[in-house]
C-alpha positions in Angstrom: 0.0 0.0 0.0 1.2 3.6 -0.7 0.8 6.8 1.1 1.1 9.9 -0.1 3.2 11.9 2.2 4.0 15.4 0.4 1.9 16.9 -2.8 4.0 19.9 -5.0 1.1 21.4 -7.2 4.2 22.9 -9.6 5.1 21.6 -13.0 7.9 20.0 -13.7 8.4 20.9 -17.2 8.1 24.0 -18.9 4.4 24.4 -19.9 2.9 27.7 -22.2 1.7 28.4 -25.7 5.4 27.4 -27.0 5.1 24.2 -25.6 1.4 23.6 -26.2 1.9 24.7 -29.9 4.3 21.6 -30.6 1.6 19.6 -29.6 0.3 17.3 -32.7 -3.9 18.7 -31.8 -2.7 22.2 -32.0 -1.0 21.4 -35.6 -4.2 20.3 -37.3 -5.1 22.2 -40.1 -9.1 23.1 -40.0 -11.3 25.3 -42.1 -10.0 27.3 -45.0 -6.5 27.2 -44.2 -7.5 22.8 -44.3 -9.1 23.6 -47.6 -5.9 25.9 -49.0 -3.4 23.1 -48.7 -5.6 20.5 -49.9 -6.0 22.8 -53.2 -2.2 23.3 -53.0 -1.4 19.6 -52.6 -4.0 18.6 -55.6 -2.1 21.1 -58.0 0.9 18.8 -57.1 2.9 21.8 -54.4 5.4 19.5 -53.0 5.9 19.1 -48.8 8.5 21.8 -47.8 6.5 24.6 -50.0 3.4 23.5 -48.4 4.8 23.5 -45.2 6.8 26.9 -45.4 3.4 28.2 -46.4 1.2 27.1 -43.6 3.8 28.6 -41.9 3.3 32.2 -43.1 -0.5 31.9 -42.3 1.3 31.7 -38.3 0.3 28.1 -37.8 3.0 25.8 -36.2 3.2 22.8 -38.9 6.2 19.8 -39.4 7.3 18.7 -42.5 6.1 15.0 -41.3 2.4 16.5 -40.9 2.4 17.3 -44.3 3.4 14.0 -45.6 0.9 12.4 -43.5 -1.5 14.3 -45.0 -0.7 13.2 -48.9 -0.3 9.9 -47.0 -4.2 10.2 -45.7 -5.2 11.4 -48.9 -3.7 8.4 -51.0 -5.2 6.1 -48.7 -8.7 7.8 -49.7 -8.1 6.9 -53.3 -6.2 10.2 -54.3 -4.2 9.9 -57.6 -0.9 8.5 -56.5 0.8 11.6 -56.8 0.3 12.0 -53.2 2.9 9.4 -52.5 6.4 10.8 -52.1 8.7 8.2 -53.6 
């Protein structure tokens, strides 16, 4: 059995909009900025360009995030140019 002898209500990490803004929820693209990329991606935009340009918009994005994206979209019977090879 275990008793708890001392509580310390202080983090022990940093915590803050930086660190909450790596998170992989906050990185999800929604609404028109969702739409932009997906327009961007079907006109063949490669990762990094897409990714520089979320960016821009002030939206905290990875490189991987992107190719998870194409890599959802493939797997919804997009043309295959999705894929990167």
């Amino acid at each position: 059995m275990y008793v708890v002898k001392s509580l310390t209500l202080e983090h022990n990490h940093p915590h803050g909009e930086k660190e909450f803004s790596t998170y992989a929820t906050s990185r999800r693209l929604t609404g028109e900025l969702r739409d932009q990329v997906q327009t961007l991606m079907d006109r063949g935009a490669n990762a990094l360009i897409v990714t520089q340009y979320v960016q821009a918009q002030g939206k905290q994005i990875k490189l991987r995030d992107v190719h998870n994206m194409r890599r959802k979209l493939n797997s919804r019977g997009m043309p295959d140019m999705y894929v990167l090879h």
